[in-house]
C-alpha positions in Angstrom: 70.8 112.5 -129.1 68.1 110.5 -126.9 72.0 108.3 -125.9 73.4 111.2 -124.9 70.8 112.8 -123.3 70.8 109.4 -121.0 74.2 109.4 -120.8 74.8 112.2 -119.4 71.6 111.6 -117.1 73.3 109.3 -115.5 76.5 110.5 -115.2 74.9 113.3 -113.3 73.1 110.8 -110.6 76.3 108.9 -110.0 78.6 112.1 -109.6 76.4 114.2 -107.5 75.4 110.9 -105.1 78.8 110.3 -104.5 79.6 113.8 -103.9 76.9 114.0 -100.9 77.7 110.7 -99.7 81.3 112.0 -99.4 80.2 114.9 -97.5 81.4 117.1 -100.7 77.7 118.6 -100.4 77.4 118.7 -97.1 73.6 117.9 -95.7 71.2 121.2 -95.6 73.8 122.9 -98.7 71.1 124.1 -101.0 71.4 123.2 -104.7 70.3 125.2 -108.4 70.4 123.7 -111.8 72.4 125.8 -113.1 75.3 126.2 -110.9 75.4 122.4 -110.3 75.8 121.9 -113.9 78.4 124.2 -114.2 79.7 121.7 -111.3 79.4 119.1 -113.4 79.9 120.6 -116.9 76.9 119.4 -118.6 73.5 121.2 -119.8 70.8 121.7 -117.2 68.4 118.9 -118.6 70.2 115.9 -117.6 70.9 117.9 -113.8 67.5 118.8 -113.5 66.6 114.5 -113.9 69.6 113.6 -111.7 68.1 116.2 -108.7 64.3 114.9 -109.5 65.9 111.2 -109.4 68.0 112.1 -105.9 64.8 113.6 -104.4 63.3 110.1 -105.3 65.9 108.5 -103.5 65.6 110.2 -100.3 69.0 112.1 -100.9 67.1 115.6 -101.5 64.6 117.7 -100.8 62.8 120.1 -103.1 62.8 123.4 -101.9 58.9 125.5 -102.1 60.6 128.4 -103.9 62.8 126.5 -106.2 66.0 124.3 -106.0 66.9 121.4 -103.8 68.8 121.0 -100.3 70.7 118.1 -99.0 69.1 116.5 -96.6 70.6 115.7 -93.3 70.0 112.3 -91.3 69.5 111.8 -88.0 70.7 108.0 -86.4 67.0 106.9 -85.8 66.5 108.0 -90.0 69.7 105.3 -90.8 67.7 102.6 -88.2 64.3 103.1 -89.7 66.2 102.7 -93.4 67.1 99.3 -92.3 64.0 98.2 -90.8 62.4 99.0 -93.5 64.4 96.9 -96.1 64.3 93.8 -93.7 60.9 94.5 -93.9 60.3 94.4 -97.8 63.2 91.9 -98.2 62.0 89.3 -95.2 58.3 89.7 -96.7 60.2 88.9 -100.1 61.2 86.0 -99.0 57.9 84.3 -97.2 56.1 84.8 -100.5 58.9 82.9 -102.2 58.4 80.2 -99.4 54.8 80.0 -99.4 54.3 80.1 -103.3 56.9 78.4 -104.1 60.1 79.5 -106.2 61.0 77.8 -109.5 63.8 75.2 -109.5 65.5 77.1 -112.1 65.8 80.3 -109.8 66.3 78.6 -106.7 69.3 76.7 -108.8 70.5 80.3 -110.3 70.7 82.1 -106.1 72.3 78.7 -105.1 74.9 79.3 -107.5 75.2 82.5 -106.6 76.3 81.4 -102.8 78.4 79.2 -104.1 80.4 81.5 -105.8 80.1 83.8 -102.6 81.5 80.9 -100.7 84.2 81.0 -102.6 85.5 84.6 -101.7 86.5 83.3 -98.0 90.1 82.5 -97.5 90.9 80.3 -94.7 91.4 83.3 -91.9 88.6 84.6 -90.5 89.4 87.7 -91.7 90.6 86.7 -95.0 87.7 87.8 -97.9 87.9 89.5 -101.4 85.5 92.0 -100.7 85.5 93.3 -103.8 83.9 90.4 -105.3 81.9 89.6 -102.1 80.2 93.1 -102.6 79.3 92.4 -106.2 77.9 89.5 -105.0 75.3 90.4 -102.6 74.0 92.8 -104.6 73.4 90.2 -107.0 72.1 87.6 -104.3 69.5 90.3 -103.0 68.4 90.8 -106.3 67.9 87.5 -107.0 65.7 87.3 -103.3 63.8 90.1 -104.4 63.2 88.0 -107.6 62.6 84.5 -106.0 58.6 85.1 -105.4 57.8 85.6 -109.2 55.7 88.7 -108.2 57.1 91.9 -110.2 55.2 94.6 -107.5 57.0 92.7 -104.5 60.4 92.9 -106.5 60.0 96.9 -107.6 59.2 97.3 -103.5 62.0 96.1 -102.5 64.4 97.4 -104.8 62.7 100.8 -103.9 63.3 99.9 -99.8 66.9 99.1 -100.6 67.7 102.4 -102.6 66.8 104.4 -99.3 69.6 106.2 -98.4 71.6 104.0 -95.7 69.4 100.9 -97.0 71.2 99.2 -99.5 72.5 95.4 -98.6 76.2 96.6 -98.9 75.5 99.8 -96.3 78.4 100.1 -94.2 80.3 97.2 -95.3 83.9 98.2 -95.2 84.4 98.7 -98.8 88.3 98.2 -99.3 89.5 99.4 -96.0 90.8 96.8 -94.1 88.2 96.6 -91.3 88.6 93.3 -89.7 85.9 93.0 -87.7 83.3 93.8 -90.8 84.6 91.0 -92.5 84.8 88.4 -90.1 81.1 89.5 -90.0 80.3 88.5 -93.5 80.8 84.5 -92.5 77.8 85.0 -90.4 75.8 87.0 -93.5 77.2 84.5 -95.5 75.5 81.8 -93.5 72.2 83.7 -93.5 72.3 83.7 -97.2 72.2 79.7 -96.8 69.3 79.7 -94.6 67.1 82.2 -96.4 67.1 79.8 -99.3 66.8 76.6 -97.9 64.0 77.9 -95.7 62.4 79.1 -98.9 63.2 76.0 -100.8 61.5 73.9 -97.7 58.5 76.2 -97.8 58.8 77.8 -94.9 57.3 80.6 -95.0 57.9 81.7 -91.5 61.3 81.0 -91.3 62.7 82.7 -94.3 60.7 85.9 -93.4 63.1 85.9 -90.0 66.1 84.8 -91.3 65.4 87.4 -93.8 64.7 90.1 -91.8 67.6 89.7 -89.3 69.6 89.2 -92.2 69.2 92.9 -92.8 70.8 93.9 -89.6 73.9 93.4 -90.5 74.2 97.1 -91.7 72.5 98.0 -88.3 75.4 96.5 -86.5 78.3 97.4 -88.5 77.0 101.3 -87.9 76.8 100.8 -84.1 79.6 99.2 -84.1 81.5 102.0 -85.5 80.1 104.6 -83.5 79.7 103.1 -80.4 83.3 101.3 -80.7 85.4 102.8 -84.0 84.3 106.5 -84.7 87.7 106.8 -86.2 86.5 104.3 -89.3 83.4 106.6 -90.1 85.6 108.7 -92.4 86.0 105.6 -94.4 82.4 104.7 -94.9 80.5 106.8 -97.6 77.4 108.5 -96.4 77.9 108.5 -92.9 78.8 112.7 -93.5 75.0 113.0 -94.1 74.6 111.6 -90.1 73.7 114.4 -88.2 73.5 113.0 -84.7 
């Protein structure tokens, strides 16, 4: 029963995230256990956990009389995301520099680039996102990781679960956006020089590679509003962006 219980758990978070990331729950739609597990068709327990779990993530907020409303996002809330996770991430990485990471984890992220090399083609253009994507989650994991301090790692996995603030924000999932992915050559050469900075022990360097690293999500977003509005359809979340 405990399974199932968890099961459906998280069923619930996935299926209601992606339905107000798609704009399916628009931002400021208010939100009851009850109705939202008939949306769902499962008992109120796991629901009630999924919208206690969404409020955690920034998706929600709890309403004083009862229930939950989706919370709408202004541009400086998706900047201040961002900043925040180059923060976390970039001081991530100067503990890693300054304390030293293991050779066994600095060998386990390097082959982790390799194999992110390896999704480029020989056009600029040409990259299997896909596997790219699965990728950098698992390279910022591993950064999070590299310092050997659990408290550093659970902060920046927290910073990155802000809603806009995840390393794979506004990549172009598998629309064919050109100009995101001749981008990811550039994050791809970031990744390099995050972890030889931190495998030189410098401290100061990886913090700043680090951080800029994170504005890669910054500039995909301006670029899309400021030059392609027409691709924000295509990017989940961006429905919760209320200026």
């Amino acid at each position: 029963m405990k399974g199932d219980a968890a099961t459906h758990g998280g069923r619930a978070v996935i299926e209601l995230r992606e339905k107000i990331l798609s704009g399916e729950l628009p931002g400021g739609m208010r939100l009851f256990e009850v109705p939202t597990a008939e949306l769902l068709d499962i008992s109120r327990t796991p629901v009630r956990e999924a919208l206690s779990r969404l409020t955690e993530e920034g998706l929600l907020n709890r309403l004083p009389g009862g229930g939950f409303v989706v919370r709408r996002f202004g541009y400086a809330d998706v900047v201040d995301a961002i900043e925040i996770r180059g923060v976390m991430e970039g001081t991530a990485a100067r503990l890693a520099a300054e304390r030293g990471a293991s050779r066994g984890a600095l060998e386990e992220i390097g082959r982790t680039i390799h194999e992110l090399d390896l999704c480029f083609g020989d056009r600029v253009d040409d990259v299997d996102f896909d596997r790219y994507s699965a990728l950098n989650q698992v390279f910022h994991h591993q950064l999070a990781a590299l310092c050997g301090s659990e408290m550093i790692r659970r902060e920046v996995e927290r910073a990155s679960s802000l809603p806009f603030a995840s390393p794979s924000a506004f990549l172009p999932d598998k629309a064919n956006i050109g100009a995101f992915r001749r981008s990811l050559r550039g994050a791809q050469e970031q990744h390099k020089a995050i972890v030889a900075a931190i495998a030189a022990r410098e401290g100061a360097r990886a913090e700043a590679v680090a951080r800029e690293h994170s504005r890669t999500a910054r500039t995909n977003l301006e670029y899309m509003i400021r030059e392609a509005p027409e691709l924000i359809a295509q990017m989940p979340g961006l429905a919760l962006i209320s200026d």
